[in-house]
Steps between C-alpha positions, in 0.01 A plus 500: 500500500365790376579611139597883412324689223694502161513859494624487888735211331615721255571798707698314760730293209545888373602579821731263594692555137553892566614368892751219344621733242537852735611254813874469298651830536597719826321832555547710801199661577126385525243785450101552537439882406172610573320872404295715762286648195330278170738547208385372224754204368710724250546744762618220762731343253679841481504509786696167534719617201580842690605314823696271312654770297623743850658200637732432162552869482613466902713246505648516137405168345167276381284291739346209340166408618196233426161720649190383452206729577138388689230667574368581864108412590486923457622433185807673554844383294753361774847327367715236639849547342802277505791727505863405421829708463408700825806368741626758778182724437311615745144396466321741753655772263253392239263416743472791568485643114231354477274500772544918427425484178183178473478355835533156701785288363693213705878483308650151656826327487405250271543153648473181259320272754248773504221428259602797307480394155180316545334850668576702252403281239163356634273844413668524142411126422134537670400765387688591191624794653797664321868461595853569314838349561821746437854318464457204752674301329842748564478378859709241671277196530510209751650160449306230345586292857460745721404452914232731647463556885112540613418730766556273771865413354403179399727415188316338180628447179325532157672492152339843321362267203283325768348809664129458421222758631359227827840656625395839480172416630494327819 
């Protein structure tokens, strides 16, 4: 057997926390926003901030979020965000907002047998890469026995407290 690096170690432990921790509560969308020109990292969290803030204004209420921000081998920002509060809106409305305004973006249903959590929190553990969390804990959040279907429908069941990150990792 081959032994991993403490600092590999470290990061993956640090991973698997923010995973079992963010893994609890039920978001709706999944996001990876992307820019078509080099904004420095103030600018691109504005950015987030202003795309965040037109979608409250539209729809009349908060969005709660975890987004963690990487960097691209360009060295251009890029976020994955976990978005909650977002039922019955239209994601290629905002889509759209932003591929306008900062370019590629993917907005996804979010799906919990997804790796989700663990994507958007891999970069921000690696590389120490900056990331905020806004009023997650106002969502609804999944029972502590809860089933989960995998993509080909096969049924498995894992109590939340015994999620660990060789799930997320396969």
């Amino acid at each position: 057997m081959t032994s991993v690096p403490e600092g590999k170690q470290q990061v993956k432990t640090l991973t698997g926390e923010w995973v079992n921790f963010l893994s609890k509560y039920r978001y709706t969308w999944f996001t990876h926003l992307s820019f078509r020109d080099i904004p420095s990292t103030f600018t691109a969290q504005n950015r987030y901030h202003k795309f965040i803030r037109a979608i409250e204004k539209d729809i009349g209420h908060e969005v709660y979020y975890f987004v963690g921000m990487e960097y691209t081998r360009a060295g251009i920002p890029h976020f994955h965000a976990l978005m909650g509060n977002l039922e019955d809106i239209q994601r290629s409305t905002w889509w759209r907002w932003w591929f306008t305004r900062y370019g590629r973006n993917v907005i996804e249903k979010y799906d919990p047998t997804q790796k989700g959590c663990s994507y958007a929190t891999k970069y921000t553990c690696k590389q120490l890469g900056w990331y905020e969390i806004k009023g997650i804990h106002n969502l609804d959040t999944y029972e502590p026995d809860r089933s989960i279907t995998k993509r080909k429908g096969q049924q498995f069941h894992i109590p939340m407290q015994d999620l660990k990150m060789e799930w997320y990792t396969e």
